[in-house]
DRENBALO-636420 format. One line per 2 residues: number of its first residue (from 1); their letters; for each residue x, y, z of C-alpha. Coordinates in steps of 0.2 Angstrom, whole numbers, plus 5000, padded with zeros to 4 digits. Layout:
<rs>
NUM> A> X/Y/Z | ...
</rs>
This chain:
<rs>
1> XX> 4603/4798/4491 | 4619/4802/4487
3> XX> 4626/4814/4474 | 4644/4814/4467
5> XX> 4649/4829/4462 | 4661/4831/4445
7> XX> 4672/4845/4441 | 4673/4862/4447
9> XX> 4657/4860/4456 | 4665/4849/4469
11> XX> 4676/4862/4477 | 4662/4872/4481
13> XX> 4654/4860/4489 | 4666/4855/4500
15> XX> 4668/4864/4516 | 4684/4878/4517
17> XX> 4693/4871/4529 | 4696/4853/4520
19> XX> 4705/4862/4506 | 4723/4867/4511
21> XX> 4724/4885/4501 | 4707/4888/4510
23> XX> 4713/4883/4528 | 4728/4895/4523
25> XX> 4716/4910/4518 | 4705/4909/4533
27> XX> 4718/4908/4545 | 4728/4922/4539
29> XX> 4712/4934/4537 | 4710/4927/4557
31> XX> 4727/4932/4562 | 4726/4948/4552
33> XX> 4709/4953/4558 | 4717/4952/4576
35> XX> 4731/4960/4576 | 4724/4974/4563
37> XX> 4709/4975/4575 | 4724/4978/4590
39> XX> 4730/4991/4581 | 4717/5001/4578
41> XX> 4709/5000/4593 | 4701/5016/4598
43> XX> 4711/5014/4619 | 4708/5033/4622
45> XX> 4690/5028/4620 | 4691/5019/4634
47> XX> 4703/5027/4644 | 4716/5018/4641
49> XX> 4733/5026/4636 | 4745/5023/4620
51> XX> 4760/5025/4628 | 4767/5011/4619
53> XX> 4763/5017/4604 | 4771/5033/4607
55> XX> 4787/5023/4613 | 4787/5011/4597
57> XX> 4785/5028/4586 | 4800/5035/4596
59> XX> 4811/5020/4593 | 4809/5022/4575
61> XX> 4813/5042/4574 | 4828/5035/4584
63> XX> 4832/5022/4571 | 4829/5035/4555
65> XX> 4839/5048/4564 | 4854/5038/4568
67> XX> 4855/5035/4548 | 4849/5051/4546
69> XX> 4865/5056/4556 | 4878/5049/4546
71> XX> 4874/5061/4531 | 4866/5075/4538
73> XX> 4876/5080/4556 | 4866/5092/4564
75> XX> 4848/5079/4565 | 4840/5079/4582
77> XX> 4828/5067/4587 | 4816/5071/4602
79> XX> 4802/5061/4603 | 4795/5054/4586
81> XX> 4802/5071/4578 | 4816/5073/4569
83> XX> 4822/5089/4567 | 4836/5095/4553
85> XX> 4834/5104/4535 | 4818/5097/4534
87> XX> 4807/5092/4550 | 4799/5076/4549
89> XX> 4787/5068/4563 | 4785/5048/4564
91> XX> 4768/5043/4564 | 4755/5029/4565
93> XX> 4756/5022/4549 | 4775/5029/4546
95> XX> 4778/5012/4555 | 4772/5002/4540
97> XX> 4765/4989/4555 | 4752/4987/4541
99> XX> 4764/4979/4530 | 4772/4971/4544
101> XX> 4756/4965/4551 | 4750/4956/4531
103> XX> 4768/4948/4531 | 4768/4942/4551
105> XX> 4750/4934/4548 | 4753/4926/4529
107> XX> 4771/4916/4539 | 4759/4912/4554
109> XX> 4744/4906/4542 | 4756/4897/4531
111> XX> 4760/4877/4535 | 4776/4874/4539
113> XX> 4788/4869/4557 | 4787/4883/4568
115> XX> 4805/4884/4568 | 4804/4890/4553
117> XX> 4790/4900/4551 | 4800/4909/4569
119> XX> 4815/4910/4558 | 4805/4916/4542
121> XX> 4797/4930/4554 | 4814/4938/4561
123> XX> 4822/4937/4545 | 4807/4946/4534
125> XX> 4802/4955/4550 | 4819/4963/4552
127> XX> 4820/4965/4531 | 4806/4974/4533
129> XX> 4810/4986/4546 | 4827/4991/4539
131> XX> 4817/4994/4520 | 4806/5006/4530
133> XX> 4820/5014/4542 | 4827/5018/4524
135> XX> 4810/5023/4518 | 4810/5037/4531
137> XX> 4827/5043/4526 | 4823/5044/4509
139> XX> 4808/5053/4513 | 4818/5066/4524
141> XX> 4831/5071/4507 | 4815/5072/4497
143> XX> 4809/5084/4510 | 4826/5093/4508
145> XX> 4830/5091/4490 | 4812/5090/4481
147> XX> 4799/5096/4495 | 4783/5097/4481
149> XX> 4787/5080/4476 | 4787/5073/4496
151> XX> 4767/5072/4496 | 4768/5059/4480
153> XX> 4783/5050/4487 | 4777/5048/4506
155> XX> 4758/5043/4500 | 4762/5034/4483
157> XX> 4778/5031/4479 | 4783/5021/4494
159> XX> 4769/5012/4501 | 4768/5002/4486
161> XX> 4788/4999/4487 | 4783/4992/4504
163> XX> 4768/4981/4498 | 4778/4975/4484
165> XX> 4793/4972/4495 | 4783/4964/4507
167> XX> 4774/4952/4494 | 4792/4948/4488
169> XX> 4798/4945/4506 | 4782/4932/4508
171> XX> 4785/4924/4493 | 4803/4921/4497
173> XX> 4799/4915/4515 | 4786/4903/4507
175> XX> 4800/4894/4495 | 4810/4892/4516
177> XX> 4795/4887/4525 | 4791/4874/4511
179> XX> 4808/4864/4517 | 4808/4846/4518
181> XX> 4791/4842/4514 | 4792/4827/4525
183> XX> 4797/4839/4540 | 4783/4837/4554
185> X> 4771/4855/4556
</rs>
């Protein structure tokens, strides 16, 4: 016996992964669910170091204080610390790697060449960065120029100009990696 579903009811019958926005959905929660679970491992649980961690967090205090520099000449950068009228440390999650992370896994997830979706990721990637490069400078002249407001602008104000900016960075990428539709994935 057979049955035929009609309507609505036939989507949930059919398994996840025959439906294209389904196959997109579990693949990105995969790829995110990986690199998320990277990131957070616990390594000095298991005696492992974070050294690169520290490094990556140092590069950015570097990146924030060379800009930082152009306005404000007496910045000092040691370490993740950046030192000037108002002292600010780069930590985990000052790297927005989450939002990174959702953008990196939603162009891998998504179905296109992956010359393009390579392309796509240096291009959003790199958009990315540079917003929250400038996100940490604005956050240092809030520090300067309006410390009691620097709690709401670091934990409110600025993550969700991130999210929304990297939403609008996948969405743009999305309209690229679309292409030819008749380019081979």
């Amino acid at each position: 016996m057979s049955v035929n579903p009609i309507g609505p009811l036939s989507l949930a019958i059919e398994p996840l992964g025959t439906r294209p926005g389904a196959r997109f959905a579990l693949k990105y929660a995969l790829i995110a669910g990986v690199l998320f679970a990277i990131y957070a491992f616990p390594f000095d649980l298991f005696g492992a170091k974070q050294d690169w961690l520290a490094g990556y967090l140092a590069g950015y205090a570097r990146l924030a204080g060379g800009v930082l520099g152009w306005f404000e000449p007496g910045i000092v950068v040691t370490g993740a610390h950046i030192d000037g009228r108002f002292p600010m440390e780069i930590v985990r999650n000052c790297d927005a790697i989450e939002i990174n992370i959702l953008f990196l896994s939603a162009v891998l997830a998504f179905p296109a060449p992956w010359r393009r979706r390579l392309i796509a990721l240096c291009v959003g990637l790199f958009a990315l960065v540079l917003l929250n490069v400038l996100r940490i400078c604005a956050l240092y002249f809030v520090g300067v120029h309006a410390p009691d407001r620097f709690a709401i602008a670091h934990e409110q104000i600025f993550p969700l100009v991130l999210v929304v900016a990297a939403a609008l960075a996948f969405l743009a990428c999305a309209t690229y990696l679309r292409g030819d539709a008749h380019e081979a994935a």
